[in-house]
N, C-alpha and C positions, 0 to 999 in steps of 0.2 A: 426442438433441435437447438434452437438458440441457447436455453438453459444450460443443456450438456455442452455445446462447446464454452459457456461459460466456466460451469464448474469445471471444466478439464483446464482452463486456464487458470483455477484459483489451485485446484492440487499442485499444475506445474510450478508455477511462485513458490510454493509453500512447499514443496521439497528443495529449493536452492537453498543452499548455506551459505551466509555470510558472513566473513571473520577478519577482523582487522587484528594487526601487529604491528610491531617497528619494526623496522629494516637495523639491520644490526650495520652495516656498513656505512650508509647515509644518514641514518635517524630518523628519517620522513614515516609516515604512516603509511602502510600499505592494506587493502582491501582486499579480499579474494571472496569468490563467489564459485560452491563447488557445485556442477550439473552433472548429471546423469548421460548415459550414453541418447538416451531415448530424446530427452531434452536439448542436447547437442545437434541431433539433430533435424528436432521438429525446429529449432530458432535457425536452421541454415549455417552453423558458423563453419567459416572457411579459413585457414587457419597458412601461413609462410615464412618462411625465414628476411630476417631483415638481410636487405640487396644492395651492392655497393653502384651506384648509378651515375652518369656524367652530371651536374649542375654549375652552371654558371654562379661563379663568384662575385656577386653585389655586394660591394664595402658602400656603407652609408654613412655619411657623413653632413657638416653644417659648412656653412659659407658664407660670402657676400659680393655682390654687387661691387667691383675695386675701378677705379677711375687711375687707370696708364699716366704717368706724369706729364708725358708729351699731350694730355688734356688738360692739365690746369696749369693755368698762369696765375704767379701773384704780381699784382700790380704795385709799384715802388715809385717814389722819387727820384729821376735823375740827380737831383740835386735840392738842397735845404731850401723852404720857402711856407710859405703862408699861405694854407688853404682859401679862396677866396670864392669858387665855387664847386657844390659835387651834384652831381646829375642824377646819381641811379644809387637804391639802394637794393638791402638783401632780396634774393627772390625776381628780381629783373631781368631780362634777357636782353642782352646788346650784343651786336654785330661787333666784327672785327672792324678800328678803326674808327669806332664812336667816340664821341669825345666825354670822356667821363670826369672830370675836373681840371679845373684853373688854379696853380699857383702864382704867386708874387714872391718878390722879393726885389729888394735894391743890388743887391749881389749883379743879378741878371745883367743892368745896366753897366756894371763895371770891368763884366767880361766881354760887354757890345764894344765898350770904349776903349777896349786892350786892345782888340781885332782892329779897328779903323785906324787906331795909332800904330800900328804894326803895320797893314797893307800901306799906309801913309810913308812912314819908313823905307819900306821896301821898293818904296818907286823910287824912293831920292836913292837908297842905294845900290838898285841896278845902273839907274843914270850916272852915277858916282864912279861904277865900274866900272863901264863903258866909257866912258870919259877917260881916265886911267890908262886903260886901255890903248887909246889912242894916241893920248899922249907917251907912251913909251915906245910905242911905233916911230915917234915922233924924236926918239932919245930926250922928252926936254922934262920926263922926271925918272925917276928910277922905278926898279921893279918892284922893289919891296914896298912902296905902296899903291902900287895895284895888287898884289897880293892881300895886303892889309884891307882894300875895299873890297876885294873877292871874297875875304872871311867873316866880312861883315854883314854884305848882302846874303851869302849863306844863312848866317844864322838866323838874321831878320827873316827870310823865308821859311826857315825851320818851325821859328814860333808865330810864324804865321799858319801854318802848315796845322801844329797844335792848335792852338786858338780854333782856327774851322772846326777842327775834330770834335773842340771843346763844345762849338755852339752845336754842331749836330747832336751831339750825346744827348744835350739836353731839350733838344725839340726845336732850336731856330736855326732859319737860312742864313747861310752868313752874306751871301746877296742879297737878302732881302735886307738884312740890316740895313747894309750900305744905303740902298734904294730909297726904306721906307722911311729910317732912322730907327732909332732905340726901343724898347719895349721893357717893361717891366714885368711882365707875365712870362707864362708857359704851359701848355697845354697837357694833357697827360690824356692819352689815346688806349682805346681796348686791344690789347695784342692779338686775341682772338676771341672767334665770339663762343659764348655760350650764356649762363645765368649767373648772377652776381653769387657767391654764398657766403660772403663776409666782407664787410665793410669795415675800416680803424679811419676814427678820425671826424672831424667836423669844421664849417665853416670860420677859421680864422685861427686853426689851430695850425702849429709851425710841425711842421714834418721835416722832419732830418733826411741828410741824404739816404738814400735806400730805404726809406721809411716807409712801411706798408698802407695801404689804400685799397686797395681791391684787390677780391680772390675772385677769379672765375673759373668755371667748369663747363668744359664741354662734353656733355651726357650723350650727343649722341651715338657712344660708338663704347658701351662700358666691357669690361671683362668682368671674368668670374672667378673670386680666389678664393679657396680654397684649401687646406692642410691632408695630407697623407701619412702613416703613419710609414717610419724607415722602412721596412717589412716590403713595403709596397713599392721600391725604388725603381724594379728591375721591371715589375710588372704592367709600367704605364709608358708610353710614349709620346711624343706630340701626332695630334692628328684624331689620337683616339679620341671614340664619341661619349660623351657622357649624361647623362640627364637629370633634371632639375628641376623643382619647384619652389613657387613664389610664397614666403608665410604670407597669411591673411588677402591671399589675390583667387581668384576661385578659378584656376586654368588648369588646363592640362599639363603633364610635363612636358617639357622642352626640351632640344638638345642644344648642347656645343661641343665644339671641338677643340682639343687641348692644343694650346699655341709656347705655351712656356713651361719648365720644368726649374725648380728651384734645384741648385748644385751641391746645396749645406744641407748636412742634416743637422737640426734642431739637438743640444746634446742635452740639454732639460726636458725637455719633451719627448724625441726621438721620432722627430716629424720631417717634413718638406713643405714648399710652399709648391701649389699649381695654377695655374691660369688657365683658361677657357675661353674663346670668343663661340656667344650664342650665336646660334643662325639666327634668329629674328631679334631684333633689338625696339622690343616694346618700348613707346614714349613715356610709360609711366612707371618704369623702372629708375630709380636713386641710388647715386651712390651710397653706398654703406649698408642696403636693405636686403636683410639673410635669406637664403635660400636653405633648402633642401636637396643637396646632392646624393648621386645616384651612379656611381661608378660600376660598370660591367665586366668582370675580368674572364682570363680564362676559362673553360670547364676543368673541372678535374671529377674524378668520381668519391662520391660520399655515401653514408647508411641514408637509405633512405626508406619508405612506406607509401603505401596508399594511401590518398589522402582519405579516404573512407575508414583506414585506420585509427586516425587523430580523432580522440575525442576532449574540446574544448569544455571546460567547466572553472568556473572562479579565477576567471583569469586564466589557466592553468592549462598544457596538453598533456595526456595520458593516453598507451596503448595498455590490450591486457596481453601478458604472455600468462601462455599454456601450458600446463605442467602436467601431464596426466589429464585429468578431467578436473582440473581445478585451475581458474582464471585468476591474475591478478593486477591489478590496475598499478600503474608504474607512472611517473609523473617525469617529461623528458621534456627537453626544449626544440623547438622544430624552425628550420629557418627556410632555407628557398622552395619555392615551389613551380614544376614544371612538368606539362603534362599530364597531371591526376598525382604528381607522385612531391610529392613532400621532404627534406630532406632534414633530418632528425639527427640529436646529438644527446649528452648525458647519462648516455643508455649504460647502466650496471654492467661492470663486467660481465657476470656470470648466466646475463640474458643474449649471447653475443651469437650462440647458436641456440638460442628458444625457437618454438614456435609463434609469431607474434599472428593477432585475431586482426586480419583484414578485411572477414564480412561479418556485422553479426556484433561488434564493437559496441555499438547505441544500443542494443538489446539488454546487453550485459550490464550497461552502467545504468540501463533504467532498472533493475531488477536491483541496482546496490542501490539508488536510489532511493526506493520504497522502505530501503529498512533503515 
């Protein structure tokens, strides 16, 4: 028994035809493989027209990790001086308010000495006014110089006034001055905390005013940017959910939610920028480290198949449509998939109402296969 349904399998093989062409329209090569009604169907093939189906629209795209500016501070000079100590280099983690280096400078000193001779001033010329004052109560000098010490204690007050502002800017109490006396230092504090990621600069080097020192980042709280192409302007909102993965991190996808939408389109590109904040904010995400996005858009309906229709080979998808009793393998590009059903593009005009092979598919190409 065995024998015979063997040999009935090698007569069926060997009655198939198989004939390759070009496609006069594409130029690709095309295969066909003619069967018999009998053959048709002892192999089961189940045969339907391509169906237009609702699929959700996944645009995929690249990204990264983007660090909001209200997270990083660069750290600067109030004012010109001579590095004398630094505490922390790239890679460190400081608290807001650490003290990350000591300037010097003689400078320092001569705006302590401007302040005390100014407050100094300012008492002999309130007493001066007041005095004045009295005395014109008194008719025994005139107004116009109490006037003249009115305008003087003013002004003294004025740049007294500057002066504090001046020691505050740069990091000293203008009370403590008085108190302690002079200093020729000044301290330079972390604004906020996070991890150092760039240091300029070295022990006894003169840093000009505004001159950089420290960059820090605060990781804990990153977003997610992103580009879209214009196309896509209408279609996205804040709030929508998106999802993402980490290159070279071994996790599942993640979501976030779209927080910011860019208002320019890119006119070299014909892009957008987008923002994301993830629901979880893994500690060993970095700034700048790419991701894999995952955008969900509407459904609309598209051609689409069985997935039992797609048959993968060389990289490649192919369906066979039907033509009479002769099959031919067709090479199409297939993109979402949802529910058993696939959703297919490429397709030759003149297959638009074929019959496409939805069971019986694998049968066919192992029979081109063999030859």
């Amino acid at each position: 028994m065995r024998k015979i349904k063997f040999i009935a399998f090698i007569l069926l093989v060997a009655a198939c035809q198989v004939k390759e062409r070009v496609d006069e329209h594409t130029g690709d090569s095309l295969i066909s493989i003619r069967l018999n009604k009998k053959q048709i169907r002892e192999a089961k093939i189940v045969t339907d027209s391509i169906r237009q189906r609702l699929f959700p629209q996944i645009y995929q795209c690249r990204g990264y990790f983007y660090l909001s500016p209200d997270k990083l501070a660069t750290v600067t000079s109030p004012i010109s001086g001579f590095i004398r100590n630094m505490y922390y280099s790239t890679g460190d983690y400081v608290k807001k308010g650490t003290l990350l280096a000591i300037l010097t400078h003689q400078d320092y000193i001569k705006i302590q000495r401007e302040y005390v001779e100014a407050k100094s001033l300012a008492n002999y010329y309130i007493e001066d006014f007041k005095r004045q004052g009295d005395l014109t109560l008194d008719h025994a000098t005139s107004i116009k110089k109490m006037q003249r010490a009115q305008a003087d204690y003013r002004a003294i007050e004025a740049k007294l006034r500057a002066l504090r502002a001046q020691l505050k800017f740069i990091g000293l109490d203008a009370d403590k001055v008085e108190k302690d006396g002079f200093t020729s230092s000044i301290n330079i504090y972390a604004p906020i905390s996070g991890y150092i990621t760039r240091v300029e600069g070295n022990i006894g080097k003169l840093v000009d005013s505004y001159g950089f020192i420290y960059e820090i980042a605060d990781i804990n709280k990153l977003l997610l940017s992103f580009e879209l192409p214009g196309r896509l302007f209408y279609k996205v909102s804040k709030n929508m959910t998106v999802s993402f993965t980490v290159y070279g991190k071994n996790i599942n996808h993640l979501n976030a939610g779209i927080c910011n939408i860019g208002q320019v389109i890119n006119t070299e590109t014909n892009s957008f920028n987008v923002y994301a904040i993830p629901d979880s904010n893994d500690r060993s995400f970095r700034p700048g480290m790419p991701v894999e996005m995952l955008l969900t858009l509407e459904d609309i309906k598209v051609p689409s198949l069985p997935d039992k229709a797609i048959i993968e080979s060389d990289n490649k998808s192919y369906i066979f449509v039907k033509e009479k009793n002769i099959f031919t393998r067709t090479c199409i590009n297939t993109g979402n998939s949802k529910d058993n059903f696939i959703e297919i593009s490429n397709i030759p005009e003149n297959f638009g109402n074929s019959e496409i092979v939805i069971f019986g598919a694998r049968y066919l190409n192992m029979q081109i296969d063999k030859y």
